[in-house]
Residue frames as a rotation matrix with the C-alpha (Angstrom) as fourth column:
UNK 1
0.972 -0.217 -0.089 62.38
0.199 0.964 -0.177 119.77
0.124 0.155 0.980 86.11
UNK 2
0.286 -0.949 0.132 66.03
-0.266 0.053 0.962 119.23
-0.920 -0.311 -0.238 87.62
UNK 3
0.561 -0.237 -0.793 68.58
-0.770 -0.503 -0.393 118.82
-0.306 0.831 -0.465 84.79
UNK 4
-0.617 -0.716 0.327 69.53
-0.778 0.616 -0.119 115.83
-0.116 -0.327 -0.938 83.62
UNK 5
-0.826 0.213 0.521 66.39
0.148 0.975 -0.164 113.73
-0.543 -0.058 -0.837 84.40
UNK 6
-0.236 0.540 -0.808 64.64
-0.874 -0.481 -0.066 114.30
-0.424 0.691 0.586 81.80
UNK 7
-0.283 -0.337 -0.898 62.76
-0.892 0.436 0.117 111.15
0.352 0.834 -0.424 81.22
UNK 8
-0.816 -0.086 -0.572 62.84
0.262 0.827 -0.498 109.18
0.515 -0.556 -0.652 84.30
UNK 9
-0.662 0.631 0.405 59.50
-0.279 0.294 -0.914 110.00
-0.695 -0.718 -0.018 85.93
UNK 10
0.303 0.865 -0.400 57.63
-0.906 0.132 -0.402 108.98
-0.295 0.484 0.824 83.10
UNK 11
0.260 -0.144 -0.955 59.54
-0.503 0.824 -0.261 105.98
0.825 0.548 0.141 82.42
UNK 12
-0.089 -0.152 0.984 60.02
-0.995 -0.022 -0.094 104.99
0.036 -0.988 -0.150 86.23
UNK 13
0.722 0.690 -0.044 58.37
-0.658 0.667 -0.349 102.05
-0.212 0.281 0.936 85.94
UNK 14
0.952 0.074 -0.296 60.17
-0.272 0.646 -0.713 100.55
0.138 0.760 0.635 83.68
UNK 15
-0.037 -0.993 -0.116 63.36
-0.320 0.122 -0.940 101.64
0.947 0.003 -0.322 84.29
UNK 16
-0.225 -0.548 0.806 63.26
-0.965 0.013 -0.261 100.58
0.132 -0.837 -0.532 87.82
UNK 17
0.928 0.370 0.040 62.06
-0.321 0.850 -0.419 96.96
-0.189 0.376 0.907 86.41
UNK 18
0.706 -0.632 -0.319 65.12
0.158 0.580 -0.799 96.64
0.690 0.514 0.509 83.80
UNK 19
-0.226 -0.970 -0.086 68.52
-0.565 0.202 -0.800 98.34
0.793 -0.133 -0.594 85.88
UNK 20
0.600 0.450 0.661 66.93
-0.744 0.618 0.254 95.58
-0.294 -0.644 0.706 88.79
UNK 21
0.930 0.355 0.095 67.86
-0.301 0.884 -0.357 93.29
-0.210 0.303 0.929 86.73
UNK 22
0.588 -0.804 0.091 71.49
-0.259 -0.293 -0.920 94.23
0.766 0.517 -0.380 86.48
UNK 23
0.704 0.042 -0.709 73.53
0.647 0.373 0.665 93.17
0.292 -0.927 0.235 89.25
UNK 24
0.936 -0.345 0.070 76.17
-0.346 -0.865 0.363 95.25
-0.064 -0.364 -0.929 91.11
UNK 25
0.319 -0.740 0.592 78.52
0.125 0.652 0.748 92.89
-0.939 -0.165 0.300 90.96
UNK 26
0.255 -0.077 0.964 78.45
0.785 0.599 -0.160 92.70
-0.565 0.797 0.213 87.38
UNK 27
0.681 0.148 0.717 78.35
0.667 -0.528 -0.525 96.24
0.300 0.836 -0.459 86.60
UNK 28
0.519 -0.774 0.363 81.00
-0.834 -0.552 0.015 97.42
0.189 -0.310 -0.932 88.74
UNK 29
0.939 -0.328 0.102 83.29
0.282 0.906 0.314 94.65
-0.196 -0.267 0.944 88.69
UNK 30
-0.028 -0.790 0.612 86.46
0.281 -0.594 -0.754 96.67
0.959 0.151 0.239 87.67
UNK 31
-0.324 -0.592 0.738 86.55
-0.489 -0.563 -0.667 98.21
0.810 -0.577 -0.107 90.94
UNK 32
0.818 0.571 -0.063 84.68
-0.147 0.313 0.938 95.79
0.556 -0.759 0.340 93.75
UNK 33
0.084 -0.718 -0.691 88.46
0.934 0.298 -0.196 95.12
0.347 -0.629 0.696 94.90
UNK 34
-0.636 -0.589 0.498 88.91
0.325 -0.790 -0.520 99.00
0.699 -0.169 0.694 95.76
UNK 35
0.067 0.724 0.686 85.91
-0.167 -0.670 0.723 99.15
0.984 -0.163 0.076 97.44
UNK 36
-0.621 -0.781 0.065 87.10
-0.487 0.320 -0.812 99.16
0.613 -0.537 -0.579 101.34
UNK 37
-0.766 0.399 -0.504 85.66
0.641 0.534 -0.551 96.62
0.049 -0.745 -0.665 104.23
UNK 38
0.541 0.831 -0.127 81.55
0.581 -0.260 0.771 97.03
0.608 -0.491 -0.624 105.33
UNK 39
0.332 0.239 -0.912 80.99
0.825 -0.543 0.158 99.69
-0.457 -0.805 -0.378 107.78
UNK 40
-0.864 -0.504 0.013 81.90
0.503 -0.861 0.066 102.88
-0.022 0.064 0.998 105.94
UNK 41
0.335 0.575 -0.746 79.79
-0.094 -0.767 -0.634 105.85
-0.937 0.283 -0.203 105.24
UNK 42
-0.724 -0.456 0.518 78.85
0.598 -0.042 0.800 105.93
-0.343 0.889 0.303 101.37
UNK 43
0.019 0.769 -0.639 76.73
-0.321 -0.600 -0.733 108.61
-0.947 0.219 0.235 99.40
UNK 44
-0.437 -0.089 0.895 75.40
0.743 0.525 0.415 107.26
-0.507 0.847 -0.163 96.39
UNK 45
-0.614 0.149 -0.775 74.51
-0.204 -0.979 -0.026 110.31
-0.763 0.142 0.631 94.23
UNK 46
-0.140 0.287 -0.948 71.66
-0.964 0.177 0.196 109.76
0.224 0.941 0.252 91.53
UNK 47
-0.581 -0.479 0.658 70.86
-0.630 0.776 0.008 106.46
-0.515 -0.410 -0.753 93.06
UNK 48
-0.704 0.231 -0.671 68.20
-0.548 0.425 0.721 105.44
0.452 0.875 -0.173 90.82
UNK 49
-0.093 0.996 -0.013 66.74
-0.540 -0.039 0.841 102.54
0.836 0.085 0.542 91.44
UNK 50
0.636 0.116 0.763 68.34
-0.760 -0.073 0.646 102.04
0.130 -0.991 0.041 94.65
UNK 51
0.922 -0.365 -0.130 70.49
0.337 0.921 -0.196 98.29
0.191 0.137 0.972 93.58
UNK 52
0.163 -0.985 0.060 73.51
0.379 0.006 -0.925 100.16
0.911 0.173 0.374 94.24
UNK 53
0.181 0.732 0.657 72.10
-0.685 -0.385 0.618 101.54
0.705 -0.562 0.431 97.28
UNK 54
0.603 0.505 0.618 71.29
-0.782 0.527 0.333 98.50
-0.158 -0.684 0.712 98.82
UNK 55
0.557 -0.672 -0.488 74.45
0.415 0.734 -0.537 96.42
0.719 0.096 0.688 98.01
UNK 56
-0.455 -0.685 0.570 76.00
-0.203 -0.543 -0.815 98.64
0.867 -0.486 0.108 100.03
UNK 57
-0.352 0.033 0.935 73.91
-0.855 -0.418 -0.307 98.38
0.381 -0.908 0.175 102.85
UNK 58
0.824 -0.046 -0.565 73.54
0.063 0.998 0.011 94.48
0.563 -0.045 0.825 102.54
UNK 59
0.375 -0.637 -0.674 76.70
0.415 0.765 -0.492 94.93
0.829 -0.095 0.551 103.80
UNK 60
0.158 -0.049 -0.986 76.30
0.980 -0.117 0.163 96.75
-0.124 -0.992 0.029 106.89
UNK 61
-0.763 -0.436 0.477 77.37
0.570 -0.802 0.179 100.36
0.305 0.409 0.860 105.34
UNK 62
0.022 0.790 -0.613 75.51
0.548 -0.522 -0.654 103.52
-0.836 -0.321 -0.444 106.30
UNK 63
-0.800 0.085 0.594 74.28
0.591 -0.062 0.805 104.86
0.105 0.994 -0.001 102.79
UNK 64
-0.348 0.412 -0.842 72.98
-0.195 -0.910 -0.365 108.32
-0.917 0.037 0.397 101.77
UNK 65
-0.683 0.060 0.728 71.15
0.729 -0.017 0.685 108.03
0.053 0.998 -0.032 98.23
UNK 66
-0.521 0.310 -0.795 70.30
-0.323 -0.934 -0.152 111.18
-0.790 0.178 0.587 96.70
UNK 67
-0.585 0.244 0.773 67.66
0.775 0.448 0.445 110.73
-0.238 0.860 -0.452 94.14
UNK 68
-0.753 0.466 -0.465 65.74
-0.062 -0.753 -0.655 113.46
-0.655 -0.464 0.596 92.69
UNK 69
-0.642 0.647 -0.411 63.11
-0.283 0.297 0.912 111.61
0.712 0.702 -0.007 90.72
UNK 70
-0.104 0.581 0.807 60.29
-0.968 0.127 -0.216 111.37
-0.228 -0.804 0.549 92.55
UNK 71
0.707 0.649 -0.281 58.91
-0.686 0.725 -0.051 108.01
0.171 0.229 0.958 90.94
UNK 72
0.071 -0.803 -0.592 62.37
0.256 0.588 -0.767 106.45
0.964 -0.097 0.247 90.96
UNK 73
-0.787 -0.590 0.180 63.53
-0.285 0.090 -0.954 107.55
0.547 -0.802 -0.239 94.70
UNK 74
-0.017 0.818 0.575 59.75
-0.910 0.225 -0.348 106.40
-0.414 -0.529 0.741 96.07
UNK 75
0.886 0.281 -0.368 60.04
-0.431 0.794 -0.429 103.21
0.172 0.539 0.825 93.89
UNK 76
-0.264 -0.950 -0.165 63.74
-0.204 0.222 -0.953 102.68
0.943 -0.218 -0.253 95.10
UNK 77
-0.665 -0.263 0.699 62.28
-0.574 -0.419 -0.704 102.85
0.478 -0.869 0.128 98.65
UNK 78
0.314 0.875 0.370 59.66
-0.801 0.453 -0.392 100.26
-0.510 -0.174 0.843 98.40
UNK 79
0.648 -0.476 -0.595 62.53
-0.170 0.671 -0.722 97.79
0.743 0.569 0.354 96.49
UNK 80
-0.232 -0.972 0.042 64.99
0.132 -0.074 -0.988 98.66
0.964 -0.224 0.145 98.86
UNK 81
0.708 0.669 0.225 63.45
0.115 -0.424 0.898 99.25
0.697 -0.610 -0.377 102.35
UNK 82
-0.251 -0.968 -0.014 66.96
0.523 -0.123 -0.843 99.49
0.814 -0.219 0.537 104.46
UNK 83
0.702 0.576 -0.418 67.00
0.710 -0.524 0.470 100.75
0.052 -0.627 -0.777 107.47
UNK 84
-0.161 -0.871 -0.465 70.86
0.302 -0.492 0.817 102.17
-0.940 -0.009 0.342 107.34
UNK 85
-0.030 0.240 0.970 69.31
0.998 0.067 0.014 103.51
-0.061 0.969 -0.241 104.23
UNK 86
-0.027 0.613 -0.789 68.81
0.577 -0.635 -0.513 107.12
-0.816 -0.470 -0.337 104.43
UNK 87
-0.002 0.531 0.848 66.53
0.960 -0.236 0.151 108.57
0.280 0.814 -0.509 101.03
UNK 88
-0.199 -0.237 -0.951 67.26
0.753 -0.657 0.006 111.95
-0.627 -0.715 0.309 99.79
UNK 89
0.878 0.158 0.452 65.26
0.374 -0.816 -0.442 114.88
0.299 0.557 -0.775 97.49
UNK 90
0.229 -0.781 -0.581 68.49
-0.102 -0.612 0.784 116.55
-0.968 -0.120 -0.220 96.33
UNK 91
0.795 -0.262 0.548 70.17
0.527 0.745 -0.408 116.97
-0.302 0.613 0.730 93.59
UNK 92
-0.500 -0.861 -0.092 73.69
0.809 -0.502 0.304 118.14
-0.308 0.078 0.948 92.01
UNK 93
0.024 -0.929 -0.370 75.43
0.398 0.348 -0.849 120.22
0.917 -0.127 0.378 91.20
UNK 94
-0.158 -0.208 0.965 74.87
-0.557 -0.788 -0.261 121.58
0.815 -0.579 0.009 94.78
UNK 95
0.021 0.235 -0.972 73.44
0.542 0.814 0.209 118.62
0.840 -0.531 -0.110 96.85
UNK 96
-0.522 -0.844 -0.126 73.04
0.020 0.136 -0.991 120.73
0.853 -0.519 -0.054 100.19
UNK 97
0.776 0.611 -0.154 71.78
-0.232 0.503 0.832 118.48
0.586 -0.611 0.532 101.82
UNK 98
0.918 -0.364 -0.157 74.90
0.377 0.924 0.066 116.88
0.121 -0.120 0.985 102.51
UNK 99
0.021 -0.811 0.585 77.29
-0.146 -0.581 -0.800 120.00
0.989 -0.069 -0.131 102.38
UNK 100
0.182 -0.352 0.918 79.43
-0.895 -0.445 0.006 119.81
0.407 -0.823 -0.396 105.11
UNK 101
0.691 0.510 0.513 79.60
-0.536 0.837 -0.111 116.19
-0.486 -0.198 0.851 105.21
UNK 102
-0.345 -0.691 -0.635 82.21
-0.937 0.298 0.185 114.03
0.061 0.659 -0.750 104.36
UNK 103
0.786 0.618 0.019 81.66
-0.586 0.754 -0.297 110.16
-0.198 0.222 0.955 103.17
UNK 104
-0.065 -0.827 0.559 84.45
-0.083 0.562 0.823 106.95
-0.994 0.007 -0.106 102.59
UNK 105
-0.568 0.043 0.822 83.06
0.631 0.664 0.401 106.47
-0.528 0.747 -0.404 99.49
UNK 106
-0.175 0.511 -0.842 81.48
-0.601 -0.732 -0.320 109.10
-0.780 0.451 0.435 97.29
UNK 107
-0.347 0.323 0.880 79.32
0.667 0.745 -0.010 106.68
-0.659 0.584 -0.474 94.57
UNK 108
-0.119 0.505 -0.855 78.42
-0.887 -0.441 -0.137 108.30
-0.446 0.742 0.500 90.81
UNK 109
-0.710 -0.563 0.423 77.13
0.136 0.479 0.867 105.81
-0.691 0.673 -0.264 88.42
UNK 110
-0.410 0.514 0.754 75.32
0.884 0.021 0.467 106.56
0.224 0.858 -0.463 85.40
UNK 111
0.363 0.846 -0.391 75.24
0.878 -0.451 -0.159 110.00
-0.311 -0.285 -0.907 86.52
UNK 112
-0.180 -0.874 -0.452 77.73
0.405 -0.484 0.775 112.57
-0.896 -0.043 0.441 85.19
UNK 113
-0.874 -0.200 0.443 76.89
0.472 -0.131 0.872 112.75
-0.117 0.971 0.209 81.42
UNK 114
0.364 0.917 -0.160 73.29
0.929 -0.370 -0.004 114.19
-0.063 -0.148 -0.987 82.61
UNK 115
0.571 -0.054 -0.819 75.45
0.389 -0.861 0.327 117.41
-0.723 -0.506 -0.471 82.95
UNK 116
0.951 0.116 0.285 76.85
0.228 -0.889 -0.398 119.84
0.207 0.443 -0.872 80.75
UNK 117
-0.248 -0.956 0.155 80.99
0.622 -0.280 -0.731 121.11
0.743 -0.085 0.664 80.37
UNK 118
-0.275 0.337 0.901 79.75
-0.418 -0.886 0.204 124.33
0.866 -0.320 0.384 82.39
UNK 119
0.574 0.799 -0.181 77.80
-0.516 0.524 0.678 122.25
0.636 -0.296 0.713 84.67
UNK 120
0.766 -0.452 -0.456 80.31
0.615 0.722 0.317 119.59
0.186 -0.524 0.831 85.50
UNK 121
-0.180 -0.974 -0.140 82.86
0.461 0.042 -0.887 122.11
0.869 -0.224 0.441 86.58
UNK 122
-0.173 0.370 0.913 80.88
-0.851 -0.522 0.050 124.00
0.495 -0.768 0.405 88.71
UNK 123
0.993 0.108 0.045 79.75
-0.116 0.850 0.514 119.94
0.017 -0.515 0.857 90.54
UNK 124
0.506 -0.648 -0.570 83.22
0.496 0.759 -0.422 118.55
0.706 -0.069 0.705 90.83
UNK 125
-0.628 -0.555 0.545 83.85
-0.164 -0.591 -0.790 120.83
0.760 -0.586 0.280 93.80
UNK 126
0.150 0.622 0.768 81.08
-0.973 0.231 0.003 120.21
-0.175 -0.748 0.640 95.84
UNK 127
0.811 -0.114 -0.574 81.36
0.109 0.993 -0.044 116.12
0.575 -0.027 0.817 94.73
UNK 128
0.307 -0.911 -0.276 84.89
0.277 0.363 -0.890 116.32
0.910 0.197 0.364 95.82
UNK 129
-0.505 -0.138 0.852 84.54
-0.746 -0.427 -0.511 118.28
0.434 -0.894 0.113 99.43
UNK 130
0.414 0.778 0.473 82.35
-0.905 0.299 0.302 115.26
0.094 -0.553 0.828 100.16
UNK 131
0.788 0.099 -0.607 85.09
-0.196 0.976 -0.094 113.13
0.584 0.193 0.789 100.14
UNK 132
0.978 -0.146 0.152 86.85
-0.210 -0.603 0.770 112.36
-0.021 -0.785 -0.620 103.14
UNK 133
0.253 -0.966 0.057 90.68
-0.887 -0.208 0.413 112.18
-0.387 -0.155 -0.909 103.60
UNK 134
-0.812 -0.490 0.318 92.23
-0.508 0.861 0.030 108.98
-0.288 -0.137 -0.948 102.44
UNK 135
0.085 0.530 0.844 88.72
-0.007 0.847 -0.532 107.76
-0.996 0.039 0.075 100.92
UNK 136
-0.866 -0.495 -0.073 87.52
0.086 -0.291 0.953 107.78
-0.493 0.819 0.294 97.48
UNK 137
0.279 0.747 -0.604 84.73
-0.759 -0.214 -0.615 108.88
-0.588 0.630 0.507 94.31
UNK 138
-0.337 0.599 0.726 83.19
0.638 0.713 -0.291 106.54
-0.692 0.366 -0.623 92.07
UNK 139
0.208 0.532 -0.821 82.32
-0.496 -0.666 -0.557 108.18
-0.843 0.523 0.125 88.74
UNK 140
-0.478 -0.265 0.838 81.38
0.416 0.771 0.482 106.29
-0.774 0.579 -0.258 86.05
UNK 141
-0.527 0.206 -0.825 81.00
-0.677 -0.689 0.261 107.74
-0.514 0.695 0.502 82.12
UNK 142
-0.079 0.411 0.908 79.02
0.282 0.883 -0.375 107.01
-0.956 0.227 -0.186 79.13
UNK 143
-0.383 -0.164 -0.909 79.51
-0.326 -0.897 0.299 107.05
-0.864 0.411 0.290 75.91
UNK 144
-0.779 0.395 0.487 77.59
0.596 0.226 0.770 106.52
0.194 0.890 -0.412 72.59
UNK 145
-0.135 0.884 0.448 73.67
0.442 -0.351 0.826 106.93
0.887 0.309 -0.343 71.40
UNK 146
-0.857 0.462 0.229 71.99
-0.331 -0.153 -0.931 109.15
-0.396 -0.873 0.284 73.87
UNK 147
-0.677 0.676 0.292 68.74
0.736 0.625 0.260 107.79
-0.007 0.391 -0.921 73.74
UNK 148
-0.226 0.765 0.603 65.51
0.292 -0.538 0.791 109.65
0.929 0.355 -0.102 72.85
UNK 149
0.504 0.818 0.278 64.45
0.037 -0.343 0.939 112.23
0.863 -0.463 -0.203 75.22
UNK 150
0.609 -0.471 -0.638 67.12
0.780 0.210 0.589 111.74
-0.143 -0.857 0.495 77.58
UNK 151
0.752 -0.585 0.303 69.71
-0.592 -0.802 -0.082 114.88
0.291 -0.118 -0.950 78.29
UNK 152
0.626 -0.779 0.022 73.24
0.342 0.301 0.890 113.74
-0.700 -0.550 0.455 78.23
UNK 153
0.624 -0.595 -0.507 76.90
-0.759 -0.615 -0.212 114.82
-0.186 0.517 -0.836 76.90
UNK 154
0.750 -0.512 -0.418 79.64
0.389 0.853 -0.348 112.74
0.535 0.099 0.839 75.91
UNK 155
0.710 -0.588 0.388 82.13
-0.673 -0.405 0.619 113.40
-0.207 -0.700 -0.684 78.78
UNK 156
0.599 -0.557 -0.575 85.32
-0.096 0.663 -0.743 112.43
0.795 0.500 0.343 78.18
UNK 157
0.511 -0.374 -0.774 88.26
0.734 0.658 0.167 110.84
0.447 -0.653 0.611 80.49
UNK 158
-0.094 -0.675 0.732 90.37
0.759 -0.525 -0.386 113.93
0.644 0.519 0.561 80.42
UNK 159
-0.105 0.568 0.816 88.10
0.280 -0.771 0.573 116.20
0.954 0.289 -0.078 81.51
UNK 160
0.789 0.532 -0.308 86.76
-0.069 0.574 0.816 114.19
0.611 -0.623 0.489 84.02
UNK 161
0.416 -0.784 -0.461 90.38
0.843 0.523 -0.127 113.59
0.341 -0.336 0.878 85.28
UNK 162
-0.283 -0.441 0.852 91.05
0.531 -0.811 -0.243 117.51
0.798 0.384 0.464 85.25
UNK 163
-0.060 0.589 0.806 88.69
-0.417 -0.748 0.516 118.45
0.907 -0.305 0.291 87.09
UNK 164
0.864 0.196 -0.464 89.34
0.328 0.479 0.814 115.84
0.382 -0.856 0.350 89.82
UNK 165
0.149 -0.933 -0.327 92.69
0.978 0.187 -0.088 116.43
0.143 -0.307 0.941 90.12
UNK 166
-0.215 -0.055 0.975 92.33
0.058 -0.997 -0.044 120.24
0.975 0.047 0.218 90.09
UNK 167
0.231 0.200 0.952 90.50
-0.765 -0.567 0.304 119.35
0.601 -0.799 0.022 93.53
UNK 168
0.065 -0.650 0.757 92.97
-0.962 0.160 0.220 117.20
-0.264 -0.743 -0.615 94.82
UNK 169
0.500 0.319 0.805 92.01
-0.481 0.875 -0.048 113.81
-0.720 -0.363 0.591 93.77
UNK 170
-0.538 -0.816 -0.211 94.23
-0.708 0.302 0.638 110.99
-0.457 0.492 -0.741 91.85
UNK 171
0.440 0.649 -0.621 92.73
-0.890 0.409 -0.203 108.82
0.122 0.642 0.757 89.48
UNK 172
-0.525 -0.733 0.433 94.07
-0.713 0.656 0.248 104.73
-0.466 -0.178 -0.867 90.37
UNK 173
-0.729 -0.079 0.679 91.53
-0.099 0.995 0.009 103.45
-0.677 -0.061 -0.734 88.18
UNK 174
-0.496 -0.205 -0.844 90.45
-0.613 -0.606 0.507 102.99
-0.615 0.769 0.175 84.81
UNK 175
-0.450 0.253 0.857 87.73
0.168 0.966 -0.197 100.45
-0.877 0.055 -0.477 83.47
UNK 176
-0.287 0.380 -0.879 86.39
-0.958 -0.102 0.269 100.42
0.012 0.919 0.393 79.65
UNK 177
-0.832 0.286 0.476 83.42
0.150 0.941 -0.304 98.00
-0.535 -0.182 -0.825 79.44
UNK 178
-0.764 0.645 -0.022 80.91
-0.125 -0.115 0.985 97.48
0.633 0.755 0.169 76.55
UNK 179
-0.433 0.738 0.517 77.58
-0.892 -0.271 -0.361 98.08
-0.126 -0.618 0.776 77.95
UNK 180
-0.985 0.027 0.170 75.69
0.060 0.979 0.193 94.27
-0.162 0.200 -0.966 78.30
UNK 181
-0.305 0.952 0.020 72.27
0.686 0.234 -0.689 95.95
-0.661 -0.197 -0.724 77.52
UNK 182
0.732 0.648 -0.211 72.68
0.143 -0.449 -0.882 98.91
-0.666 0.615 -0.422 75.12
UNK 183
0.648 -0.680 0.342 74.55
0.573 0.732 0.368 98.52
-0.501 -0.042 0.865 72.10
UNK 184
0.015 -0.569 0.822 77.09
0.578 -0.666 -0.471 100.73
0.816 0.482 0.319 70.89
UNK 185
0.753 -0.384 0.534 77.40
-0.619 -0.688 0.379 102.18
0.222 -0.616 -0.756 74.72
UNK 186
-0.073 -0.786 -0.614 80.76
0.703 0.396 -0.591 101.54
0.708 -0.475 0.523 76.51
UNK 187
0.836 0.191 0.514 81.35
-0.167 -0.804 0.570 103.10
0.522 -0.563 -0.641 79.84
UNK 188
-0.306 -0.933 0.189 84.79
0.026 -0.207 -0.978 104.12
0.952 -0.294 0.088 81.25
UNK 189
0.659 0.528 0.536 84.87
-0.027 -0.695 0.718 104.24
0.751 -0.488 -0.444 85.05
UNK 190
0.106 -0.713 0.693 86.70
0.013 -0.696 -0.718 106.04
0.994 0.085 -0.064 87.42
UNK 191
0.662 0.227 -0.714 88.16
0.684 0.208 0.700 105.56
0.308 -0.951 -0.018 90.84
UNK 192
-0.099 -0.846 0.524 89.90
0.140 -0.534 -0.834 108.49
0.985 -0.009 0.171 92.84
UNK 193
0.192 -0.128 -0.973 91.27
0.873 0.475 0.110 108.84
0.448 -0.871 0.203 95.70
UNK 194
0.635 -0.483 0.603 91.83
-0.278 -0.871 -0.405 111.85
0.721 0.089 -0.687 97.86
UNK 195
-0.158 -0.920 -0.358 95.27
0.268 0.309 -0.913 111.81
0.950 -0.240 0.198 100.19
């Protein structure tokens, strides 16, 4: 078992029932204005069950999603059927598949706190070579209960900011939003850019 998803192939199902039900709109509203005009190139790391995935490529975008749940990235593909989709077995903190590759958009959500201090410094170099000149990362935190069975840290802004900016990137955006499904979570998220 990859680190991190502990959880999601036995609860696949479900979970790719409820975040469905979430829209993209709604859960990234803090940044939909930064995201730039259709046609880019976006890698969605950890895509789940694909809804973030396929908002992107609703709008014309050419869209890498790494998932390494089987049940979730074979159940994301059969929600999502895109063709400018393109489904990927990978996972951090190396992803190389995709090394050598650069992307306008570099998409994390609800995927960072799966990792370890140790962990997330060794990933925020490879996340960050995948992002090309002048685009930007997408990395969104969580913090409260970890639920049962589930591997996660509390990762704080700081860090998270350190460790971008160590490899070049600038943070231009800050959202803090109470979660609208689990209570006592809030999630901070994070737009950088690289020059």
């Amino acid at each position: 078992m990859i680190n991190g998803t502990q959880g999601y192939e036995q609860e696949a199902p479900e979970l790719l029932q409820r975040y469905e039900q979430m829209t993209f709109e709604h859960s990234h509203s803090g940044v939909l204005d930064l995201i730039p005009p259709p046609r880019i190139r976006v890698l969605d790391i950890g895509a789940g069950t694909g809804r973030d995935a396929a908002w992107f490529a609703a709008r014309g975008d050419e869209v890498t999603a790494i998932e390494p749940t089987r049940a979730m990235r074979e159940g994301a593909m059969k929600l999502h059927p895109a063709p400018n989709i393109m489904w990927v077995d990978d996972c951090l903190p190396d992803i190389a598949s995709v090394r050598g590759r650069v992307f306008d958009v570099v998409w994390m959500s609800a995927v960072w706190m799966h990792f370890d201090a140790a962990e997330r410094a060794r990933m925020m170099p490879n996340v960050a070579a995948l992002v090309a000149p002048g685009a930007a990362l997408m990395i969104s935190l969580r913090h409260g209960p970890i639920p049962e069975g589930r591997r996660m840290f509390e990762v704080s802004v700081d860090e998270t900011e350190a460790l971008a900016r160590a490899e070049g990137l600038t943070r231009v955006r800050r959202e803090n939003i109470e979660s609208s499904y689990a209570p006592g979570v809030f999630w901070d998220r994070l737009w950088f850019t690289k020059p």
